[in-house]
SEVOGU-590269 format. One line per 2 residues: their letters; for each residue x, y, z of C-alpha. Coordinates in nm, 4 decimals, padded with zeros to 6 digits, m for minus. Layout:
BEGIN
a) X,Y,Z | ...
END
This chain:
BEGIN
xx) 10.8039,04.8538,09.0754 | 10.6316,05.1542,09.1141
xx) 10.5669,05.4144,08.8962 | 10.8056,05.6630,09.0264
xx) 11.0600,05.4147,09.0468 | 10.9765,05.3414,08.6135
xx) 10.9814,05.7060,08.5620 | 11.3300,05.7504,08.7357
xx) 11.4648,05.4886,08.5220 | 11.3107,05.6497,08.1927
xx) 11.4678,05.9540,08.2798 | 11.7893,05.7670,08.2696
xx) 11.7190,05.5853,07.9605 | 11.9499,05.6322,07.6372
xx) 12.0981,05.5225,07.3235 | 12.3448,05.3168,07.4907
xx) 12.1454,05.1662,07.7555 | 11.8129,05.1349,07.5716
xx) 11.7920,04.7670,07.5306 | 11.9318,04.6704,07.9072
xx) 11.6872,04.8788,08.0343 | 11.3963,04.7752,07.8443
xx) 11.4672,04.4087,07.9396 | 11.4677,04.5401,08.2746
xx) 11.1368,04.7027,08.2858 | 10.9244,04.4428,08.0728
xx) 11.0887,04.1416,08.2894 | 10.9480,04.3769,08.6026
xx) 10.6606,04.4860,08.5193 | 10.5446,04.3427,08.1721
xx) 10.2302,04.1483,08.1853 | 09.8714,04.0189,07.9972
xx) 09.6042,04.0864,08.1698 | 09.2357,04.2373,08.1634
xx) 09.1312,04.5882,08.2121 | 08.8464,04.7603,08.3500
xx) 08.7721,05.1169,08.2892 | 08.4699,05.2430,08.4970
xx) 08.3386,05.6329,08.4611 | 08.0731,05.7879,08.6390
xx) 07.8075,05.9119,08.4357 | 07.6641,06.2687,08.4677
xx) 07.9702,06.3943,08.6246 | 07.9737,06.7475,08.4865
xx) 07.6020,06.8033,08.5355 | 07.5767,06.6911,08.8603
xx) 07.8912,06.9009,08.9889 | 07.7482,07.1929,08.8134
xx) 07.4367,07.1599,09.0031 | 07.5200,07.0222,09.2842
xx) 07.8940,07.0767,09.3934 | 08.1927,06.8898,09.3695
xx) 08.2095,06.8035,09.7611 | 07.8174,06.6495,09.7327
xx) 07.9484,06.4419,09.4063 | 08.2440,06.3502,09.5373
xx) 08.0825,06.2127,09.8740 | 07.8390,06.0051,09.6815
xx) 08.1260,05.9087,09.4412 | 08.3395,05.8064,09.7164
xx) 08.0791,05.6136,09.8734 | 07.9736,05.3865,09.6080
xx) 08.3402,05.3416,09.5147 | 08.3597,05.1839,09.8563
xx) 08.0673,04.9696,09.7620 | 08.2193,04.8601,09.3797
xx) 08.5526,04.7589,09.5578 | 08.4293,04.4998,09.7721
xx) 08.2953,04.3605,09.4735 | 08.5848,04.3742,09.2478
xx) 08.7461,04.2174,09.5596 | 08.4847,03.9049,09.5805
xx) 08.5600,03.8756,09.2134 | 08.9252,03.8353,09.2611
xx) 09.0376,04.1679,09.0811 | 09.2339,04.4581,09.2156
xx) 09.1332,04.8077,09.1801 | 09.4912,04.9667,09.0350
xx) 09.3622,05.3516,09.0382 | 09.0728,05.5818,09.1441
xx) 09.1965,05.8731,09.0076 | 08.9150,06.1595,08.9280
xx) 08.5574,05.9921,08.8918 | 08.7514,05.6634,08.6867
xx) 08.8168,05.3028,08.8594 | 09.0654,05.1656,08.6749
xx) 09.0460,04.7299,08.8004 | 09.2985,04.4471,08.6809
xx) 09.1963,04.1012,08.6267 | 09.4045,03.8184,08.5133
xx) 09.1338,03.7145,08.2623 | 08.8160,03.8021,08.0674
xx) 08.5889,03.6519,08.2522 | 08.6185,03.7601,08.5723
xx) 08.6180,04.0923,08.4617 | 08.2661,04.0594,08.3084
xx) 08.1057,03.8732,08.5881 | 08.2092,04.1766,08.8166
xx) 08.1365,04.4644,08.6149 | 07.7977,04.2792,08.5410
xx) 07.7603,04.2751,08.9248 | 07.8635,04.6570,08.9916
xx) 07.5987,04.7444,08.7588 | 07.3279,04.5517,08.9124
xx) 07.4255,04.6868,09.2702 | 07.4384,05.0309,09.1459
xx) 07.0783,04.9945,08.9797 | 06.9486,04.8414,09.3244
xx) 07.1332,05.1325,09.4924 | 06.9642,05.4009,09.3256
xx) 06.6390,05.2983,09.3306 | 06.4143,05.5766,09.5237
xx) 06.7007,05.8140,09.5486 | 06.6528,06.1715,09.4263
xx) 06.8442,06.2246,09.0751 | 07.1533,06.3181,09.2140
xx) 07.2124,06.0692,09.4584 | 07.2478,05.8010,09.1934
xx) 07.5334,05.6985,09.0662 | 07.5541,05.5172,08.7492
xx) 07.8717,05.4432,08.5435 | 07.9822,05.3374,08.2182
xx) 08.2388,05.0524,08.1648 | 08.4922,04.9359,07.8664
xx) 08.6817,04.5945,07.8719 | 09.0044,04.4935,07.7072
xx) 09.2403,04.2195,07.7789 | 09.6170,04.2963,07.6530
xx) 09.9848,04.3423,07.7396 | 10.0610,04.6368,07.9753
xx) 10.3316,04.7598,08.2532 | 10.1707,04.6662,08.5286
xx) 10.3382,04.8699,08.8689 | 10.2258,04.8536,09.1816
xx) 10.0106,05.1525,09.1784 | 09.9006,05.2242,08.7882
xx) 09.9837,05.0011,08.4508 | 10.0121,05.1472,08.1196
xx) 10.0029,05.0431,07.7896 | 09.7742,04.9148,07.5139
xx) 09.5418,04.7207,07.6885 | 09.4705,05.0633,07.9502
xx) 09.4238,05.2757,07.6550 | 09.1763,05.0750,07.4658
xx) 08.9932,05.0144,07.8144 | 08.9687,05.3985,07.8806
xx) 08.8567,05.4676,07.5400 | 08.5359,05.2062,07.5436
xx) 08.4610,05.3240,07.8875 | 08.5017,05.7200,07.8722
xx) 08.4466,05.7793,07.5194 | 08.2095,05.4746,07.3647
xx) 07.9641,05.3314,07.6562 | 07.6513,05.5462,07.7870
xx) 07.5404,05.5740,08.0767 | 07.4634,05.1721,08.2472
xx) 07.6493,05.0132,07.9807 | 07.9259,04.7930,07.9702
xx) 08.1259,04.7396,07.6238 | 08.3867,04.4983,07.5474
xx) 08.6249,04.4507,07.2711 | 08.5834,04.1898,07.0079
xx) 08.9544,03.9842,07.2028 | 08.7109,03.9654,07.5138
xx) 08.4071,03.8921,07.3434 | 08.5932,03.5460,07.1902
xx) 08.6436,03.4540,07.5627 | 08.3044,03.6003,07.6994
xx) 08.0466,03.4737,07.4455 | 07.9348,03.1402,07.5709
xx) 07.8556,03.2413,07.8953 | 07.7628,03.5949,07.8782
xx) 07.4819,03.7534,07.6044 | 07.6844,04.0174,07.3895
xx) 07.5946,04.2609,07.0460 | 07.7741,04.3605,06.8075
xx) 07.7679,04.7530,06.8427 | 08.0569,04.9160,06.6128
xx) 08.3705,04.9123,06.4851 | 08.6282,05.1404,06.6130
xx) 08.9986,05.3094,06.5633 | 09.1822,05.4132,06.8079
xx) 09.5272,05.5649,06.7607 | 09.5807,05.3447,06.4535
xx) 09.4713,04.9902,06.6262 | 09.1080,04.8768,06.4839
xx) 08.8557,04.6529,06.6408 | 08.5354,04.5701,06.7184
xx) 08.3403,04.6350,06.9982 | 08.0286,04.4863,07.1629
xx) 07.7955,04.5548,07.4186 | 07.7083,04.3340,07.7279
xx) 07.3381,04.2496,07.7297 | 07.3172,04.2076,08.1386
x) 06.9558,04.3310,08.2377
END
């Protein structure tokens, strides 16, 4: 189902058919599965200083790059809507592994560029139920994702929520960093120790 196709059925949505079409939607498009949220860091700055068509053709360019790895890694990249990659995996550990790996290749990338050629991004983690469509998903999981990655994680960093870390920890070195609230749901979150 697409997203259009959801909101057209929303729209039509009432009292009386509520529960029908609820069934409907969650049989369609309800699902668990891991989220990615990756930002670009320095995005204001560097289209302050340098223009949005010079940061967007970098952008675009090592989005290129980042999606044949999220491909290797068996993940799909949902959205790349404004400077944000929003990927899907079916579990935790995948999701790591790759975002790990982006990192890494973006660090390589940038080495002996000037300072606005790199491109550096920050990344949150959260496994959960969703609506999953066939071009965006929304739902828990996606907000708590967005929220490490936009809001919580500087620049090179990649934070995970304390769900993911129970999966993650034996193969992958994580912190403790803080403990966080977001729209009434608590948890903890920890940072991916991957240099």
């Amino acid at each position: 189902m697409t997203t259009k196709k959801f909101f057209d059925l929303v729209r039509h949505r009432n009292a009386r058919n509520a529960a029908a079409v609820d069934a409907r939607i969650e049989k369609t498009c309800g699902a668990e599965l891991t989220v990615v949220s990756c930002d670009s860091s320095g995005f204001s700055k560097k289209t302050h200083e340098h223009g949005i068509i010079e940061f967007m053709d970098n952008m675009v360019k090592c989005h290129d790059g980042l999606e044949k790895i999220v491909t290797r890694h068996g993940g799909i990249t949902l959205s790349d809507k404004a400077d944000n990659l929003m990927l899907i995996f079916p579990e935790p550990v995948k999701a790591v592994a790759c975002s790990i790996e982006m990192h890494r290749w973006l660090k390589r990338r940038n080495v002996g560029l000037p300072e606005h050629k790199k491109y550096s991004i920050c990344v949150g983690i959260h496994h959960g139920k969703l609506l999953r469509f066939a071009d965006d998903a929304y739902g828990p999981a996606v907000n708590v994702a967005f929220k490490l990655g936009e809001d919580i994680a500087g620049k090179d960093e990649l934070m995970i929520t304390g769900q993911v870390n129970e999966v993650v920890k034996k193969k992958f070195r994580t912190d403790y960093s803080k403990h966080i609230t977001i729209g009434g749901l608590s948890f903890d979150a920890y940072k991916v120790k991957y240099r």
